[in-house]
N, C-alpha and C positions, 0 to 999 in steps of 0.2 A: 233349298237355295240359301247358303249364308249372309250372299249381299244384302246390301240394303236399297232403295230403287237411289238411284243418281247419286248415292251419298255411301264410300264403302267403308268401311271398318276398319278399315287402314291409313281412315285422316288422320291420325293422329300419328302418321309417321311421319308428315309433311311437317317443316319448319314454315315457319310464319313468313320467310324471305325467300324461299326457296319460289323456282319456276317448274309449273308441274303441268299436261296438257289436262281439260275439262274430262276428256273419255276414263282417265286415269279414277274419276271419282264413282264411276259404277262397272265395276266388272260382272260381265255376263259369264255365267258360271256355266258347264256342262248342262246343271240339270235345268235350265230356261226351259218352255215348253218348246217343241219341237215345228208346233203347228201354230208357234207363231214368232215369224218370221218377220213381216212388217213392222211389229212392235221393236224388235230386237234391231233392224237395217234404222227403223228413225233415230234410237237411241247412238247409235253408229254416228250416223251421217251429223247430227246435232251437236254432236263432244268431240267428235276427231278435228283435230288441225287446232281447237281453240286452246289457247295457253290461259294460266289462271295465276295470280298472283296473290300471298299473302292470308294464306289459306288460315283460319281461327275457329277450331271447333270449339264451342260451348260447355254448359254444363250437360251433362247426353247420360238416356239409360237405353236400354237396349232395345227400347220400344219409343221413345220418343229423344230427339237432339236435334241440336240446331248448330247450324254454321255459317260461315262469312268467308267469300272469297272475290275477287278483282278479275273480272277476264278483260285483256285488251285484246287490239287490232290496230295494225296499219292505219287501215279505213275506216270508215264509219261502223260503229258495233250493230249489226244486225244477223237474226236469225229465217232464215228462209225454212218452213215449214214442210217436212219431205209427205209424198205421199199424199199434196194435194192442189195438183197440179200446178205449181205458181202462186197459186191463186191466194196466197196467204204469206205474210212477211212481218215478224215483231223486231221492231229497229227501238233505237234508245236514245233520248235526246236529255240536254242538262233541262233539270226541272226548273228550271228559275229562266233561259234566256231561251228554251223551248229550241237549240241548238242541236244537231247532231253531236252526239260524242262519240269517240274509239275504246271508251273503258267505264266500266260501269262497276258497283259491288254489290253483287248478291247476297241476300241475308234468308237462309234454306232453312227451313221448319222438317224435320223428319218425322212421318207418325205409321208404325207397325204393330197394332193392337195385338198380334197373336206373338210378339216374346214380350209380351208381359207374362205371359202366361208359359211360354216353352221357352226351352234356351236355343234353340235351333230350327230353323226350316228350310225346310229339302223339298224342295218340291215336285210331287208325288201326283198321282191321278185319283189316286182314293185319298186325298186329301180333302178331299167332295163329296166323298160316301157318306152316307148317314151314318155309321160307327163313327168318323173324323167328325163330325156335328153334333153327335150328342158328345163326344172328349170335348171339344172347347166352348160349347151352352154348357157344361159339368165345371168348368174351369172359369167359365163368367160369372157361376153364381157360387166361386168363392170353394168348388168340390167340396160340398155343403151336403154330403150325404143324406143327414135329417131334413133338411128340406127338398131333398128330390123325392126321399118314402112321403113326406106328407102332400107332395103335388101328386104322385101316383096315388096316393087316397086319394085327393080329392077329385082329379081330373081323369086317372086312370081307369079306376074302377067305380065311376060316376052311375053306372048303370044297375045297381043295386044298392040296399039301403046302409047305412054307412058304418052300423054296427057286426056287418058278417061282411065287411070291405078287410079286415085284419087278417081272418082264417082266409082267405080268397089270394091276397097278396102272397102268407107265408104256402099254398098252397102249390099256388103256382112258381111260386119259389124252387121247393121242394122238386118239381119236375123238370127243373134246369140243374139241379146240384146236389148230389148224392150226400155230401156232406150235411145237407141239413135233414134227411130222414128221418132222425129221429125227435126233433122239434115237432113238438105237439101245441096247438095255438090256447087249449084252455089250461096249459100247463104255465105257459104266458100269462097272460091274461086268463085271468080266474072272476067267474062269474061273479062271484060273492064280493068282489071287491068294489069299492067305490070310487072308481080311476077318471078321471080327466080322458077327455080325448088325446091328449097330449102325452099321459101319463102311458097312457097305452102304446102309441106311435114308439116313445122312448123305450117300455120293455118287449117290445119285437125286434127295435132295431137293434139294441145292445146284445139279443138272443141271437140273431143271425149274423151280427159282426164279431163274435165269439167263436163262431162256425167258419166262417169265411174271409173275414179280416179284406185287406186291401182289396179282394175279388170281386167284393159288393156292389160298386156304383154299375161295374160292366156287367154282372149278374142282372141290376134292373134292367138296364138297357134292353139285354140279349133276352130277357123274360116278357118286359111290355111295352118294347118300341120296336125291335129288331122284324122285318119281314123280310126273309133270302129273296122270294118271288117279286117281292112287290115292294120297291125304292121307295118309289110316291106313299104307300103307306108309313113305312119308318119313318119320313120328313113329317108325315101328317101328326105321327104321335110324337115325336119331339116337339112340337108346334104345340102340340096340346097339352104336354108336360110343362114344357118351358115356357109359353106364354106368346102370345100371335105375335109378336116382335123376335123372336127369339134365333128363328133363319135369317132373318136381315141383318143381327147382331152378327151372327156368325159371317155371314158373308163381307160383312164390313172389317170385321177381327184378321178376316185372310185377304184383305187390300191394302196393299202397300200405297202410301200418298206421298208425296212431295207439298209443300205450300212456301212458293215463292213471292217473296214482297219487295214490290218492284219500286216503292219510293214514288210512284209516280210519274216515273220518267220513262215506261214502256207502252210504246201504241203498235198494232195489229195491223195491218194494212188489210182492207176486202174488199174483194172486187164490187162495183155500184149494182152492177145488175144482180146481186144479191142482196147485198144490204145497204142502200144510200143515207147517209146519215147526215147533221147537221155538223161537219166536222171538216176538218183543213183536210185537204186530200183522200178526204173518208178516210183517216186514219184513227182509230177509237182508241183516247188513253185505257190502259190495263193498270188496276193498281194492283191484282195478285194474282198469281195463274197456279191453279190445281192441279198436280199431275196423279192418278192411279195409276195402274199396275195389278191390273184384275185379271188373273189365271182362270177364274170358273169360267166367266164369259169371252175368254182369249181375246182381251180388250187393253188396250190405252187406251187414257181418255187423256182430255186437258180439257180445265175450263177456264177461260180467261177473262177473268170480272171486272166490272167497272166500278170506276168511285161510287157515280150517280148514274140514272137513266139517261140513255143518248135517243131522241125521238128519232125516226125513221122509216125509212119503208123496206120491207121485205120485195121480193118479186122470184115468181115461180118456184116456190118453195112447197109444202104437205105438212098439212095443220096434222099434229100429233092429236091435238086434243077434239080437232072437227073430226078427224079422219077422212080428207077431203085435199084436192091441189088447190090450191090457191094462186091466181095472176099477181096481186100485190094487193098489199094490207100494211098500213101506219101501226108500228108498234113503239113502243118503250125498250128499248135495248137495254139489258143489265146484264147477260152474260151470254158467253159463244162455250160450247161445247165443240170439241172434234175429236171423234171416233175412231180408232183406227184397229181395223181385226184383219184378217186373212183377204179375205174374199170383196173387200167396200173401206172406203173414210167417207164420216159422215160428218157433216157440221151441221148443229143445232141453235138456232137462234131462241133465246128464251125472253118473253115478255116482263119485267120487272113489275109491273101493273097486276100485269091478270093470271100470270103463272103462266099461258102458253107458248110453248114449243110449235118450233119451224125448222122443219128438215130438208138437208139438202143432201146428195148423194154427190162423190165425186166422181164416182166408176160407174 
């Protein structure tokens, strides 16, 4: 997918005075996923009809930029949230007379961790495969060859002792690539020498990148991470190569984000018998709202945070963290999550206090 999420690569064709509509800033490409559908109608229904005015991209690379544009209205500027039932409405008032307004200016954070590292993304289903996860955990850490042989010493071949971990790696080598047949490990490394563990590491790896050159990193791969039968395996040994952070990285690398800063002047409308707050109309100020755009789990999300905590009560909601329904419970409001996939939208209320989650299901 070339786009970029609500922000396309094509801002910079708009003139600063020019009238351009909001849908105009993210074009949904062919390759969107197929099976997700709601994600694609809210982005729809959200951008169509609204006009933007005085559009000012930023300093921008291709993985992070930021921009400034004006949408008005007739009426009062408000956005009615699709997808969950009514029940949600972000309206805009002047931040000083706490007034409705018909035009606001948005100031858009763009952030796409994975063209930092690639110049294109297309999106693919084996973009999720464990091959696609250890290419950009290889590309996190810089395609730092010498330090992926010395994680596979230390992590890989952890289960014997670390002086015959050298013949073991170029061994198993060997039985993924005809090319290196004739590498021999004490021809490498020679007993008699008085070598650093380091010194070692380096004349293996210069002896096999001699043999194979660029083929190397996905030679490790396919020799001590790759399992055809078994996924969960391969994830498990990149996890152990690369470090127990190392799949979240990646999955965070393949999320596209928006982060809008709203000045102060956007509040969320929710119904009471969800969340009753100490607020004029239970309307909660928003000062930023997060949007992803997460392909693996066929998710939008949007989180819509607050300055400070808003005290409140929940009612009829499922404690993420008890695992249990709950009639009503006084929290600390700091931020709402809303979920939206195929099959459910969900709204998440998050305690600002104590870290927990309140789930609410719209469907």
């Amino acid at each position: 997918m070339k786009n970029k999420l609500l922000v396309i690569i094509s801002l910079f064709c708009f003139s600063g005075n020019t009238q351009n509509k909001l849908s105009s800033l993210y074009r949904i490409e062919d390759n969107f996923p197929v099976d997700m559908k709601k994600a694609r109608e809210f982005i729809r229904l959200t951008t169509d009809d609204r006009l933007i005015y005085n559009l000012i991209a930023g300093l921008n690379s291709p993985h992070d930029a930021n921009y400034q544009f004006t949408v008005k209205e007739d009426k009062n500027l408000s956005f009615a949230l699709p997808f969950t039932n009514d029940r949600y409405k972000l309206f805009f008032v002047d931040y000083t007379t706490k007034m409705p307004i018909n035009e606001h200016t948005f100031y858009v954070d763009y952030a796409f961790e994975y063209y930092h590292y690639f110049p294109k993304f297309i999106y693919n289903p084996s973009l999720f495969s464990p091959a696609s996860y250890f290419k950009i955990a290889f590309a996190q850490n810089d395609n730092n060859t010498n330090e992926l042989v010395n994680q596979i010493l230390l992590n890989g071949l952890n289960d014997q002792p670390f002086e015959k971990r050298y013949g073991t790696l170029l061994k198993r080598l060997k039985e993924k690539n005809k090319a290196l047949k004739k590498l021999k490990i004490e021809d490498i490394i020679q007993d008699d020498e008085e070598l650093s563990s380091s010194d070692k590491t380096e004349a293996l790896i210069n002896a096999i990148s001699n043999e194979v050159d660029n083929e190397f990193p996905n030679l490790l791969y396919v020799t001590f991470m790759q399992n055809k039968s078994k996924q969960d395996k391969s994830y498990g040994m990149i996890k152990k190569i690369f470090g127990a952070e190392s799949l979240k990285r990646v999955d965070e690398a393949l999320t596209q984000n928006i982060i809008i800063n709203t000045n102060q002047s956007a509040y969320l409308t929710i119904p009471e018998n969800e969340f009753k707050g100490e607020t004029v109309n239970n309307a909660i100020p928003i000062a930023q709202i997060v949007v992803q755009l997460d392909f693996k789990n066929k998710e939008l999300r949007m989180y819509f945070k607050t300055q400070t905590t808003i005290s409140g009560m929940v009612s009829n909601v499922y404690s993420v963290s008890d695992k249990k329904s709950i009639k009503s419970e006084t929290i600390n409001l700091k931020q709402i999550q809303i979920r939206i996939r195929e099959n459910e939208t969900k709204t998440i209320f998050e305690d600002g206090f104590n870290k927990k989650l309140f789930e609410i299901n719209s469907n």
